[in-house]
Backbone bond lengths (Angstrom), bond angles and torsions (degrees), N, CA, C in turn:
res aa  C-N    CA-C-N  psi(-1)  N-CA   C-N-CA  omega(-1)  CA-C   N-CA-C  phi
1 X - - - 1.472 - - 1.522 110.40 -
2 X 1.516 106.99 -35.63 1.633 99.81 -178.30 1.482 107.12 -63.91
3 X 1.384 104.78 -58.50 1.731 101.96 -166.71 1.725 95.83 -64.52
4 X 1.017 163.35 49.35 0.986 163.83 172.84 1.512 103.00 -131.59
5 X 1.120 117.12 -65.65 1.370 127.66 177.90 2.378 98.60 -49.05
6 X 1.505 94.42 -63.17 1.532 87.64 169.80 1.246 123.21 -53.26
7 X 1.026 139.61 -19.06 1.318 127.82 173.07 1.809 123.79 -91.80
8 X 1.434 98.32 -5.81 1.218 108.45 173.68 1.288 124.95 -100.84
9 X 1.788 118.18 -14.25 1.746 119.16 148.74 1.030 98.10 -84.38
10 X 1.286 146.64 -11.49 1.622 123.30 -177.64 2.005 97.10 -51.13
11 X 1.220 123.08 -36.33 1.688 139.41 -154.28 1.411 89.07 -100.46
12 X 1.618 133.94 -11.83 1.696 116.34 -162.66 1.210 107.62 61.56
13 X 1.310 125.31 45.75 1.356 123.62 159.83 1.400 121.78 -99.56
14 X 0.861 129.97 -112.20 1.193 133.51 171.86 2.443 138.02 -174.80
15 X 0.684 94.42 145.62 1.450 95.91 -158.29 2.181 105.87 -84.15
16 X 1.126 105.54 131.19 1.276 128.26 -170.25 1.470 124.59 -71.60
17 X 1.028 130.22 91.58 1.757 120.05 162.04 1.467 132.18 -145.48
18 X 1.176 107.62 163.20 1.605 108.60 -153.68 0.998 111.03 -50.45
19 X 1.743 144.58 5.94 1.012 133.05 -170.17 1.557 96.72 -119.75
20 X 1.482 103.77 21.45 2.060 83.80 -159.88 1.466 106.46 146.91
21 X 1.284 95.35 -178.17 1.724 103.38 -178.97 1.369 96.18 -138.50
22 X 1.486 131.39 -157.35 1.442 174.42 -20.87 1.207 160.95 25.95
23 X 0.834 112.52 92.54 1.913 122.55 -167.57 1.529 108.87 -91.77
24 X 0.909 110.27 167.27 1.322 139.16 170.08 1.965 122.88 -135.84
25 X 1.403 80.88 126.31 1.565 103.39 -165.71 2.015 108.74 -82.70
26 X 0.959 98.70 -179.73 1.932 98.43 173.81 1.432 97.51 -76.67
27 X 0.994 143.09 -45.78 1.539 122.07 173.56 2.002 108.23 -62.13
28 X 1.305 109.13 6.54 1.453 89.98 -172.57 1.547 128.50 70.70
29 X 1.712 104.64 9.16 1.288 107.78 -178.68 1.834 117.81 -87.37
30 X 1.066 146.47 152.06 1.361 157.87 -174.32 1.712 96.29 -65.74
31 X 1.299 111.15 121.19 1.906 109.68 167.48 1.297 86.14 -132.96
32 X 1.294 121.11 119.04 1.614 152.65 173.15 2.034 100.26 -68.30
33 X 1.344 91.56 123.79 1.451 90.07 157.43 1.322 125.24 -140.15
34 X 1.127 135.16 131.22 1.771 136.80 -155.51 1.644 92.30 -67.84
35 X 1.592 112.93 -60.39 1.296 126.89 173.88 1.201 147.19 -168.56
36 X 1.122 154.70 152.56 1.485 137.86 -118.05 1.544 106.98 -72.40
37 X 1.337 111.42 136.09 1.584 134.13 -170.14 1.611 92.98 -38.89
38 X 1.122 106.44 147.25 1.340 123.14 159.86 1.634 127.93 -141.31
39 X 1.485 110.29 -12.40 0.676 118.17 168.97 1.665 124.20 -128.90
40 X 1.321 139.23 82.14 1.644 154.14 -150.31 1.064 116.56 -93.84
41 X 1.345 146.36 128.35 1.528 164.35 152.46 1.695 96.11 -84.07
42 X 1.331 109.39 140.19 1.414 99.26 167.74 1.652 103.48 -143.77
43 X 1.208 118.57 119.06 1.381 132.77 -164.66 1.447 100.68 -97.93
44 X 1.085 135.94 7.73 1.938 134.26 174.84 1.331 117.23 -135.42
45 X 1.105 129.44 141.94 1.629 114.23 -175.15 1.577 119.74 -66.31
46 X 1.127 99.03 -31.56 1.993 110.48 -171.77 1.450 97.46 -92.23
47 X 1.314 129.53 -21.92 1.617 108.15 140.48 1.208 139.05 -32.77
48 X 1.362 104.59 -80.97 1.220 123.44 164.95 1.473 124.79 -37.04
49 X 1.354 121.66 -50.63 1.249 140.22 158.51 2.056 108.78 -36.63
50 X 0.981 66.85 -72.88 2.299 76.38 166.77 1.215 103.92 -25.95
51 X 1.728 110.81 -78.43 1.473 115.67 -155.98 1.765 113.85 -67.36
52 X 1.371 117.96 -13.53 0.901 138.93 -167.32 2.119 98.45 -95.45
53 X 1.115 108.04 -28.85 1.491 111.39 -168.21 1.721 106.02 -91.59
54 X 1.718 102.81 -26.93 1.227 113.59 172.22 1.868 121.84 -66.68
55 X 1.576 89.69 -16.02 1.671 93.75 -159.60 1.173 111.37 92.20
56 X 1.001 114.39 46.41 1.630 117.38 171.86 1.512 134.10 -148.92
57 X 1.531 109.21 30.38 0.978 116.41 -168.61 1.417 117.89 -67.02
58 X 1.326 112.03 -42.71 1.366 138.41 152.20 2.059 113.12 -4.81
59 X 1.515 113.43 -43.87 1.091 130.79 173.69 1.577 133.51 -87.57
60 X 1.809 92.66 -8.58 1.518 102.55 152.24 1.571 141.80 -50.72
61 X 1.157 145.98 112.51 1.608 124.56 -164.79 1.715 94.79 -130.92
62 X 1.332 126.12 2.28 1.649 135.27 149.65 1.713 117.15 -170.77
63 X 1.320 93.89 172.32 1.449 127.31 -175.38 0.842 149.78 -89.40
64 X 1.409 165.26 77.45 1.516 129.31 168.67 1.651 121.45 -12.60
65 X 1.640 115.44 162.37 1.396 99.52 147.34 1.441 141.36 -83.99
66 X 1.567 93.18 -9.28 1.934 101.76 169.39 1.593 98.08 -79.16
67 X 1.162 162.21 -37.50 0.987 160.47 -179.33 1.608 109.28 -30.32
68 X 1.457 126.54 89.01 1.425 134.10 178.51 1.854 123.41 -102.38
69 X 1.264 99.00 -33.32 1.276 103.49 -167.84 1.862 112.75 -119.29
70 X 0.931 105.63 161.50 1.677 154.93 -34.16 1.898 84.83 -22.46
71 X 1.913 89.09 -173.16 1.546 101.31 -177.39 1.631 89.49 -72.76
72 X 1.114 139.14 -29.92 2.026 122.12 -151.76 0.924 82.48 -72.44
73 X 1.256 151.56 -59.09 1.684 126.65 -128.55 1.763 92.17 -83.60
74 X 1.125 120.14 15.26 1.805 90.47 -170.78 1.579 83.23 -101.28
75 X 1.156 128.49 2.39 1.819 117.63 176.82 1.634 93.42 -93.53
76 X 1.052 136.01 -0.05 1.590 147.20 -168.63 1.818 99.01 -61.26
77 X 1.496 136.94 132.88 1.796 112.30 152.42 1.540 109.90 -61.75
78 X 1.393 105.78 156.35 1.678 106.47 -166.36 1.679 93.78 -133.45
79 X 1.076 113.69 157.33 1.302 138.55 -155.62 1.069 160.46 -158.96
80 X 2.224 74.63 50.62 1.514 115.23 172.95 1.584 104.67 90.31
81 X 1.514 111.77 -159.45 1.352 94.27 -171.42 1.657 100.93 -134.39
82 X 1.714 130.14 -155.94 1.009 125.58 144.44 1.546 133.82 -4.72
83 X 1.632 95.16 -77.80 1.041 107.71 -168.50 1.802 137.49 -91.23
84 X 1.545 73.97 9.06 1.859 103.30 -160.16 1.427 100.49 -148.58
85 X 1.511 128.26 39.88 1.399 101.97 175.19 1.899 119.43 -85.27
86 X 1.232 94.89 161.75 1.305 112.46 -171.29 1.417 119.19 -105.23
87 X 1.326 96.59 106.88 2.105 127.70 -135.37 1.826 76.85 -90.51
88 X 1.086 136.10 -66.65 1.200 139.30 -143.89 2.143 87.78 -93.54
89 X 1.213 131.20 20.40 1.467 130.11 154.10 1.731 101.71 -106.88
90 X 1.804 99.42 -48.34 1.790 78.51 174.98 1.333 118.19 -83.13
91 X 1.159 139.99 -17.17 1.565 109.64 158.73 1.333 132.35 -75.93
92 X 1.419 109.74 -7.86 1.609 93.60 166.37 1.687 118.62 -89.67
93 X 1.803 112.08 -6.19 1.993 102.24 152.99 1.397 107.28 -75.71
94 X 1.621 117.35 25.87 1.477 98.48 176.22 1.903 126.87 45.37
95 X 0.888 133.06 28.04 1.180 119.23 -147.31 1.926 102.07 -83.27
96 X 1.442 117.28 179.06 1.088 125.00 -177.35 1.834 122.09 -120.50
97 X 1.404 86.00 3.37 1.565 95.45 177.85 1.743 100.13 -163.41
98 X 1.177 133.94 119.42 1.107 137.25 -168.60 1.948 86.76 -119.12
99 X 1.654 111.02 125.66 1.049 128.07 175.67 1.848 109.03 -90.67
100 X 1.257 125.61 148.07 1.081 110.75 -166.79 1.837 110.10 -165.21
101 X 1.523 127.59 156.41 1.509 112.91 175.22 1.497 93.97 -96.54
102 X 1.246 128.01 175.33 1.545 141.31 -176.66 1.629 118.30 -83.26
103 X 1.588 106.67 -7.83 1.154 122.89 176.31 1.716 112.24 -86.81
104 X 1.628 95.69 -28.30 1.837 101.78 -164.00 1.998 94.70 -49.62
105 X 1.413 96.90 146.54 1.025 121.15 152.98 1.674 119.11 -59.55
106 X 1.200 97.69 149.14 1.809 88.07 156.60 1.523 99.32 86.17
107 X 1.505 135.04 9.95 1.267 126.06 -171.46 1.416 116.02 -84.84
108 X 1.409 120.66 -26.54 1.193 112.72 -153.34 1.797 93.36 -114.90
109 X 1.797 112.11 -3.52 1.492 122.62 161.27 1.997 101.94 -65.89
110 X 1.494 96.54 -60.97 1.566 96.08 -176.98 2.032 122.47 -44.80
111 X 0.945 97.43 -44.59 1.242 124.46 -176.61 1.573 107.06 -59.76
112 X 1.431 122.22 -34.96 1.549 132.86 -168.99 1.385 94.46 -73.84
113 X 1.230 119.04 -28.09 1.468 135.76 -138.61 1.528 112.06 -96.50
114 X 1.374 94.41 -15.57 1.837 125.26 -175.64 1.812 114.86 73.69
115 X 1.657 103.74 37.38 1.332 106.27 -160.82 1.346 86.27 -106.11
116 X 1.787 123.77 147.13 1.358 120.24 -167.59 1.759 109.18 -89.45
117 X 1.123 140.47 140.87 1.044 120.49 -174.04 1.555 119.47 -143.49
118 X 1.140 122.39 107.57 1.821 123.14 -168.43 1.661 111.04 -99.32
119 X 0.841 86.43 106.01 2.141 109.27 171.76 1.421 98.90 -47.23
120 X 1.287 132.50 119.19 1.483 123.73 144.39 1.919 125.31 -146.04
121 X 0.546 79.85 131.53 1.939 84.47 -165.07 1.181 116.43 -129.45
122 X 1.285 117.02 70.87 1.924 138.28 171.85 1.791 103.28 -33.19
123 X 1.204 103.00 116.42 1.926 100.15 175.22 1.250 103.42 -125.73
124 X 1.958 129.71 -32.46 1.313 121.90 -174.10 1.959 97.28 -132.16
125 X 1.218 100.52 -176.63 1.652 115.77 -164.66 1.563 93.78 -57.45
126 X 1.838 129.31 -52.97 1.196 136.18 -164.48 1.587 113.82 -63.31
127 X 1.778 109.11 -26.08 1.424 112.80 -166.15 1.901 89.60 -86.78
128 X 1.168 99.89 -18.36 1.923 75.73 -177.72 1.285 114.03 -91.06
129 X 1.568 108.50 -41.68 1.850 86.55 163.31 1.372 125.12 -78.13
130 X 1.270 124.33 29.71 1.081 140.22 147.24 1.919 108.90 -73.65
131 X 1.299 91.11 -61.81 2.140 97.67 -168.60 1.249 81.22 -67.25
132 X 1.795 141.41 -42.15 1.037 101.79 -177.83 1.880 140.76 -55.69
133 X 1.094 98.70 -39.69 1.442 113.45 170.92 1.216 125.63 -58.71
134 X 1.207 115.31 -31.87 1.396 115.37 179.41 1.530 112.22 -87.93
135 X 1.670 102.48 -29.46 1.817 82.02 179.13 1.704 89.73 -82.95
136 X 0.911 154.36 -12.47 1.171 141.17 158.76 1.545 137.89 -28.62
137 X 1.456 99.98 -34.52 1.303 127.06 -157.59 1.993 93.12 -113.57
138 X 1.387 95.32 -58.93 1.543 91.44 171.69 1.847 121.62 -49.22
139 X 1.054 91.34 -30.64 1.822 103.96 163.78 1.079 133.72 -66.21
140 X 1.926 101.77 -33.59 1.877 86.17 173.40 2.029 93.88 114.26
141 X 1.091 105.21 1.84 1.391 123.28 -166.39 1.258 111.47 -87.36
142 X 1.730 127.62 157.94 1.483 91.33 170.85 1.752 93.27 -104.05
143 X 1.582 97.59 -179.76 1.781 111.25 161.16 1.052 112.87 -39.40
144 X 1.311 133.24 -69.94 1.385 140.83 151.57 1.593 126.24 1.93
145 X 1.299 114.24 -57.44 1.307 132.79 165.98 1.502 120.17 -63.41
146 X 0.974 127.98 -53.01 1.163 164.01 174.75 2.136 109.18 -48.77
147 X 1.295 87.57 -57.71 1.594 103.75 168.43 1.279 126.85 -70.55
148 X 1.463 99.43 -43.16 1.784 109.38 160.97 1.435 116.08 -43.92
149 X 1.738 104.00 -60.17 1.392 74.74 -179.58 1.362 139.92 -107.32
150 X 1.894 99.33 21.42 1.399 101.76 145.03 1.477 137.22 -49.43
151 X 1.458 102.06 -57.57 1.405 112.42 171.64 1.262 104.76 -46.14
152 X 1.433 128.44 -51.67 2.139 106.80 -164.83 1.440 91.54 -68.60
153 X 1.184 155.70 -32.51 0.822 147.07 177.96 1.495 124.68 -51.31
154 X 1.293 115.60 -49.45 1.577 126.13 -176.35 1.601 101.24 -72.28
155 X 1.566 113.16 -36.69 1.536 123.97 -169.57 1.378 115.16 -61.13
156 X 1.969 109.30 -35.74 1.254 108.57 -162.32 1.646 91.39 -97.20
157 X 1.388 112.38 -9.69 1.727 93.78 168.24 1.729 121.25 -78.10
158 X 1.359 113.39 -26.47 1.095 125.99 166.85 1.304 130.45 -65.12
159 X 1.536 109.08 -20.87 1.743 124.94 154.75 1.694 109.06 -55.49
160 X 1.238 108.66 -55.38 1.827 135.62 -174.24 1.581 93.77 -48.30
161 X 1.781 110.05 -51.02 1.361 92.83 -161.04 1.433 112.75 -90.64
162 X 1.102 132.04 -15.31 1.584 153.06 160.77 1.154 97.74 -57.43
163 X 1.647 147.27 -13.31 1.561 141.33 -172.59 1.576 101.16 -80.98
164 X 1.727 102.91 -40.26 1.231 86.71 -150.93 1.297 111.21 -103.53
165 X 2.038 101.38 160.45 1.820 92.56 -165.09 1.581 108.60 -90.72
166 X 1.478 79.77 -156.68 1.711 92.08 -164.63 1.274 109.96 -53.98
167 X 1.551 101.93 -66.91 1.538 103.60 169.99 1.437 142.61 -38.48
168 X 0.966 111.07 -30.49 1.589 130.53 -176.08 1.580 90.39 -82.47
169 X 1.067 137.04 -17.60 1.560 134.60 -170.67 1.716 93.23 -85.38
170 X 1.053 127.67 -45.69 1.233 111.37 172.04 1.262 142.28 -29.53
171 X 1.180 113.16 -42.42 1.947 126.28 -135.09 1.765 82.75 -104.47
172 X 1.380 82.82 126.14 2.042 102.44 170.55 1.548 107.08 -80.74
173 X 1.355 125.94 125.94 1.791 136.34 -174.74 1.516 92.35 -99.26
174 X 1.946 93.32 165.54 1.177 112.09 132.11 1.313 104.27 -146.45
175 X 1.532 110.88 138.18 1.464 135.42 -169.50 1.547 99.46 -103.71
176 X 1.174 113.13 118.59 1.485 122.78 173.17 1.576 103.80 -116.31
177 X 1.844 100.58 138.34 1.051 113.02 -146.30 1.880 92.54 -107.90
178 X 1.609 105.07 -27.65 1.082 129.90 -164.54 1.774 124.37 -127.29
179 X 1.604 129.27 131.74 1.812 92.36 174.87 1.524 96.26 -89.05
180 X 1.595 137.60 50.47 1.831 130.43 175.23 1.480 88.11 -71.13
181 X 1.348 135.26 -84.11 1.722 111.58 74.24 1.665 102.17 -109.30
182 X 1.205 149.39 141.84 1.052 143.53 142.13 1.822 120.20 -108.79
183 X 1.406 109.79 143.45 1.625 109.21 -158.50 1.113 119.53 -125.58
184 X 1.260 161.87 147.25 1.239 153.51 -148.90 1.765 93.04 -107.28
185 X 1.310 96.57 133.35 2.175 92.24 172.44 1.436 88.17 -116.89
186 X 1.116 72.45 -177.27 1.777 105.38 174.06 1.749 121.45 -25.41
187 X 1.461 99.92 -57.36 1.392 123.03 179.06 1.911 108.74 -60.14
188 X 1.006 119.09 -27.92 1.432 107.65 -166.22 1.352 111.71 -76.88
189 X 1.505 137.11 -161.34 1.293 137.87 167.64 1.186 118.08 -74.51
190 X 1.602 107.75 -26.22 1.446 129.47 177.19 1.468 119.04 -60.79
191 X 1.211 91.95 -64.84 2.168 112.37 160.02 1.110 108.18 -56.08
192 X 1.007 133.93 -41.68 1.761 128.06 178.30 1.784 102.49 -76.79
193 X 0.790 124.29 -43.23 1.939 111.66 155.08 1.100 111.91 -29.70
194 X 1.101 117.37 -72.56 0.977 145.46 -144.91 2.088 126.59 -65.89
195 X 1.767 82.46 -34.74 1.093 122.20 163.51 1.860 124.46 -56.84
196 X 1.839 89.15 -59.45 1.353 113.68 174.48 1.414 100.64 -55.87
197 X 1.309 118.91 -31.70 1.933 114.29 -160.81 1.643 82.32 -78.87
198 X 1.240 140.37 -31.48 1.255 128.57 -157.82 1.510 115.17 81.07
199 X 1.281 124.26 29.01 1.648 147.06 -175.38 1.237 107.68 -99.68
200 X 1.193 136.37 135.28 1.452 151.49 139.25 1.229 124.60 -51.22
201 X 1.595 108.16 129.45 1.478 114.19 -157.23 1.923 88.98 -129.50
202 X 1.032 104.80 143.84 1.713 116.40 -169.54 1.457 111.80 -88.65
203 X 1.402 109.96 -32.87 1.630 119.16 156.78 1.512 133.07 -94.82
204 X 1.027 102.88 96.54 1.732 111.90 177.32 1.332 117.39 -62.43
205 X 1.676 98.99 147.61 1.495 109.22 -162.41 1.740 125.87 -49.35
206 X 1.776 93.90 -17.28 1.657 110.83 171.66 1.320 118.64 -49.00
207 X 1.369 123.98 -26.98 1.252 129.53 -176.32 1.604 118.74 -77.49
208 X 1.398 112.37 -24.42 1.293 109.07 -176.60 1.702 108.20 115.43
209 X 1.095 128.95 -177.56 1.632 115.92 -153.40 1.783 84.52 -109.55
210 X 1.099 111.56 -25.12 1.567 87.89 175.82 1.808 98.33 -150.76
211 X 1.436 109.86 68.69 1.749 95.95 156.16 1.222 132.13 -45.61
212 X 1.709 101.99 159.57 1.576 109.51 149.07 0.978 131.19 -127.10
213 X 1.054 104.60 119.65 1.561 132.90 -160.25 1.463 142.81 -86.54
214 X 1.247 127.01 126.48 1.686 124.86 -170.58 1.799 97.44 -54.91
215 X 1.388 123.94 133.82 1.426 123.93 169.93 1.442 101.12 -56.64
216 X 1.114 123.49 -62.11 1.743 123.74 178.37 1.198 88.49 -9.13
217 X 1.705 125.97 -98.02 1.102 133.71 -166.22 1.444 124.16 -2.36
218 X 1.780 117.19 -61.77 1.432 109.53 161.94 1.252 137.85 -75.09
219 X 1.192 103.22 12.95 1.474 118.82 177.12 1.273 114.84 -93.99
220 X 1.553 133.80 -30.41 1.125 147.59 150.15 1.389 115.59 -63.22
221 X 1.108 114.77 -54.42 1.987 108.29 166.36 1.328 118.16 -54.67
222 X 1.519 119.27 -32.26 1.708 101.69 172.08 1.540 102.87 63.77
223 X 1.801 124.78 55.48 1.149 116.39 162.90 1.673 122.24 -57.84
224 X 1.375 120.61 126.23 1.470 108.69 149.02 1.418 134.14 -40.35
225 X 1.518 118.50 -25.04 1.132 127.66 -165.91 1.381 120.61 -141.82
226 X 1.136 137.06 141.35 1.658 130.34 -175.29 1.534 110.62 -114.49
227 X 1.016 140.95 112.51 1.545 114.22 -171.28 2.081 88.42 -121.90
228 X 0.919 93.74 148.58 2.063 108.68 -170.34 1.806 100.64 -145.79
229 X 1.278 86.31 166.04 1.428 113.40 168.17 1.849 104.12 -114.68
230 X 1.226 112.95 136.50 1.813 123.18 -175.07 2.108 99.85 -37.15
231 X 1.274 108.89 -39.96 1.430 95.36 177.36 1.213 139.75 -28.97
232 X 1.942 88.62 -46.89 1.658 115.04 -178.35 1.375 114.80 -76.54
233 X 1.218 136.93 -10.49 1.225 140.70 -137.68 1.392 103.35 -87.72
234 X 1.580 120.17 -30.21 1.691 113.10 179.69 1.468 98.94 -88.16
235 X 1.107 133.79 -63.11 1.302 155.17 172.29 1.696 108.09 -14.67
236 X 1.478 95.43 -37.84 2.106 99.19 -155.44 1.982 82.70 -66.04
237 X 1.772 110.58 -51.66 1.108 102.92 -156.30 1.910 124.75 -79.68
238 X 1.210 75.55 15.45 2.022 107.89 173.11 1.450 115.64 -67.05
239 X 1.149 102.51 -49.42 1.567 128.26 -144.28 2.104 105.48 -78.58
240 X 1.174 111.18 117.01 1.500 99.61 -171.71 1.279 105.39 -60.36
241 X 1.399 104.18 137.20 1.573 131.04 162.51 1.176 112.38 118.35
242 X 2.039 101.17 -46.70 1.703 113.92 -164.27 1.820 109.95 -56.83
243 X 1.409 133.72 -8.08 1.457 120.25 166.19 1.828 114.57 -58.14
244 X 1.323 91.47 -40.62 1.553 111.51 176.50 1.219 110.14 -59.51
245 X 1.367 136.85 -15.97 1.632 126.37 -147.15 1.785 90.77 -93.36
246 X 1.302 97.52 139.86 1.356 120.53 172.43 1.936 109.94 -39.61
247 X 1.215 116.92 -46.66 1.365 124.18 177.69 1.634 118.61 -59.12
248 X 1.507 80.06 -50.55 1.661 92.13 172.56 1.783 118.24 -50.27
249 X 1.445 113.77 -75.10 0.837 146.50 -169.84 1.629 115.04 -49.37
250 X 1.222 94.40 -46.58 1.685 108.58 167.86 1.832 101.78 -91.69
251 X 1.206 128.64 12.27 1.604 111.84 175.10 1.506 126.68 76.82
252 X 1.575 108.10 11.66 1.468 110.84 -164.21 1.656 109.61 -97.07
253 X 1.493 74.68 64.05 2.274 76.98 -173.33 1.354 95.09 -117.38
254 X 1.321 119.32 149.11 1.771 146.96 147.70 0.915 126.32 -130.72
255 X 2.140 107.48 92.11 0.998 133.05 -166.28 1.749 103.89 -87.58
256 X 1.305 137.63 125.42 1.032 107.48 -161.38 1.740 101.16 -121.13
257 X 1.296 109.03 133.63 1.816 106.81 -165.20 1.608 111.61 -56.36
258 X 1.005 127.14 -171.75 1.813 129.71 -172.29 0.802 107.82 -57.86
259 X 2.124 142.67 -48.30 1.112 120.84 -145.61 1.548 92.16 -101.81
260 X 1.503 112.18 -22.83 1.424 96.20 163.25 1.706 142.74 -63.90
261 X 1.383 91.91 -41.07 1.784 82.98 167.28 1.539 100.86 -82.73
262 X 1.434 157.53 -28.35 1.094 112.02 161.92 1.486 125.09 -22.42
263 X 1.400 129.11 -67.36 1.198 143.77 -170.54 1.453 118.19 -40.53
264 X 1.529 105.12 -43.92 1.452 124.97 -149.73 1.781 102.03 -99.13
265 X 1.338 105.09 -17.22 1.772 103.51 -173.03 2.051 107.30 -108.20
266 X 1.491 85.82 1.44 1.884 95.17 -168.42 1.802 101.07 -94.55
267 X 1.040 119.83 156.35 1.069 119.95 -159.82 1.734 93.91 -137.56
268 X 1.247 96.54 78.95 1.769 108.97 -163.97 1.514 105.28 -138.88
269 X 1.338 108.91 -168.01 1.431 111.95 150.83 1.168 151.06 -49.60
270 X 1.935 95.07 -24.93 1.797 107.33 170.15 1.612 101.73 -85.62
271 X 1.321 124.51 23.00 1.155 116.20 -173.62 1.965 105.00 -73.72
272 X 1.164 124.65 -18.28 1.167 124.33 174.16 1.559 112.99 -85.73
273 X 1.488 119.02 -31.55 1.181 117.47 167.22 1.994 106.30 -67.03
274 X 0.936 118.91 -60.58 1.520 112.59 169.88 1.678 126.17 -25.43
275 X 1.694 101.95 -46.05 1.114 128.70 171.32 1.743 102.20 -37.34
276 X 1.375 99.57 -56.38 1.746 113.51 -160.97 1.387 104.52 -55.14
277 X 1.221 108.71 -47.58 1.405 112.50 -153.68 1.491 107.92 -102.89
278 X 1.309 121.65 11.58 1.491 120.89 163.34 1.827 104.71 -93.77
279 X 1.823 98.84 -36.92 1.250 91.71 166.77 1.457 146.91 -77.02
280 X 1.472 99.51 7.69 1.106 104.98 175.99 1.685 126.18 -110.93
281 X 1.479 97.52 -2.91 1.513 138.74 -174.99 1.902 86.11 -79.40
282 X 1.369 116.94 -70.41 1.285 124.50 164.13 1.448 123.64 -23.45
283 X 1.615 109.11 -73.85 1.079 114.47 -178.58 1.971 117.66 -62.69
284 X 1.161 121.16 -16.49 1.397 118.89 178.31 1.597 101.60 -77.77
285 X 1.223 115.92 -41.64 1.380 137.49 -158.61 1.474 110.63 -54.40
286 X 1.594 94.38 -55.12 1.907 117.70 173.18 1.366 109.51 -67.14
287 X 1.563 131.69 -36.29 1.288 117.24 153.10 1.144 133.31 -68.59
288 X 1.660 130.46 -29.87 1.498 108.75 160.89 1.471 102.63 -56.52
289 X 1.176 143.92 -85.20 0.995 131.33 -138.73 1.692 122.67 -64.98
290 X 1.420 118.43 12.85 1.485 132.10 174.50 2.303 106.81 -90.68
């Protein structure tokens, strides 16, 4: 039981006994649980996505409003967002584990309230099989489970990065996550793709996993490549200089419509499906420009 228990904070998970559990949150703080959730609020999309990837959607009882996928949860009541959740919708699903990012508002209201609540906010490849494990465990799941479907996860990004060719390995990006503008560097899950593809990323990990950034900035990097979500798409050609930008100009954009950057900016289980479709955004990209 000990080395068991040790191998399960080695991950910030948490240690097992008949009376209960313990988790550990992104601050590393202790969230007590009598026994495995049964009843879930999920305030982030790649939360939700988790409990849903585990086989457990079933234990959902609300939402965010970005919360889309699988298709069940969008018949789910939802309950507001981040920055606006709606304290008096999740306590009346009663719930027993309220999922949440470290930014949400309303944490330390929920909490008064005697509602249980675990912080987690996936930014690089290690922090999600991290959330994976822990909602794993907060479920009632074993490690075992939990790892499985880490691994398809890491496997099908490693398909993504094996797609792409030589050429396409060349070309330096910038991946915008946001049109504030905010951009994915080096450091994020995004940059760590990205990495694996053997691709050049215009924001280094110094910046933080997802700055926001002066446009100048990409105007001086001279990306080969632009990769966006449809938000950005009026906005990019707004911006002084960016008509001029080499990406632009030569056509080297992958703007990707709603349900795709959902996919592509979440740091979940579709993180291998995201994988696909940046690499294939890549690979078209290196052939126009041949």
């Amino acid at each position: 039981m000990v080395d068991r228990c040790l191998q399960l904070l080695m991950f910030g998970l948490l240690c097992s006994a008949a009376h209960g559990m313990t988790l550990f949150d992104d601050q590393q703080k202790k969230v007590e649980l009598a026994k495995p959730a049964q009843r879930i609020v999920s305030l982030l999309p790649s939360l939700t996505e988790t409990v849903c990837a585990l086989g457990q959607c079933a234990k959902l009882v609300g939402v965010d409003r970005y919360s889309n996928w699988p298709e069940s949860v969008k018949s789910l009541p939802r309950m507001g967002g981040g920055i606006d959740p709606n304290i008096e919708s999740i306590v009346a699903q009663k719930p027993d584990l309220v999922l949440l990012a470290g930014s949400t508002r309303g944490i330390e209201r929920l909490q008064s309230l005697g509602i249980t609540v675990l912080s987690l906010e996936p930014r690089t490849h290690a922090d999600v099989k991290r959330v994976v494990l822990t909602i794993a465990q907060a479920l009632g799941l074993t490690l075992t489970e939990g790892e499985r479907v880490w691994r398809d996860i890491d496997a099908g990004v490693e398909t993504a990065v094996q797609s792409l060719s030589a050429q396409a390995r060349l070309q330096r990006v910038y991946f915008e996550v946001s049109p504030t503008p905010y951009g994915a560097s080096e450091s994020s899950f995004i940059g760590e793709t990205l990495l694996r593809m053997g691709v050049g990323n215009i924001l280094p990990a110094a910046l933080g996993p997802f700055p926001q950034i002066n446009p100048e900035f990409v105007v001086r990097a001279q990306p080969d490549v632009i990769l966006a979500g449809d938000s950005s798409r009026q906005s990019l050609l707004q911006r002084p200089g960016w008509p001029q930008l080499r990406a632009v100009r030569q056509e080297r954009l992958c703007v990707f419509p709603q349900d795709q950057a959902d996919v592509v900016v979440r740091a979940g289980p579709r993180m291998a499906e995201g994988a696909r479709l940046m690499a294939q955004c890549l690979n078209r990209t290196a052939r126009a420009a041949s």
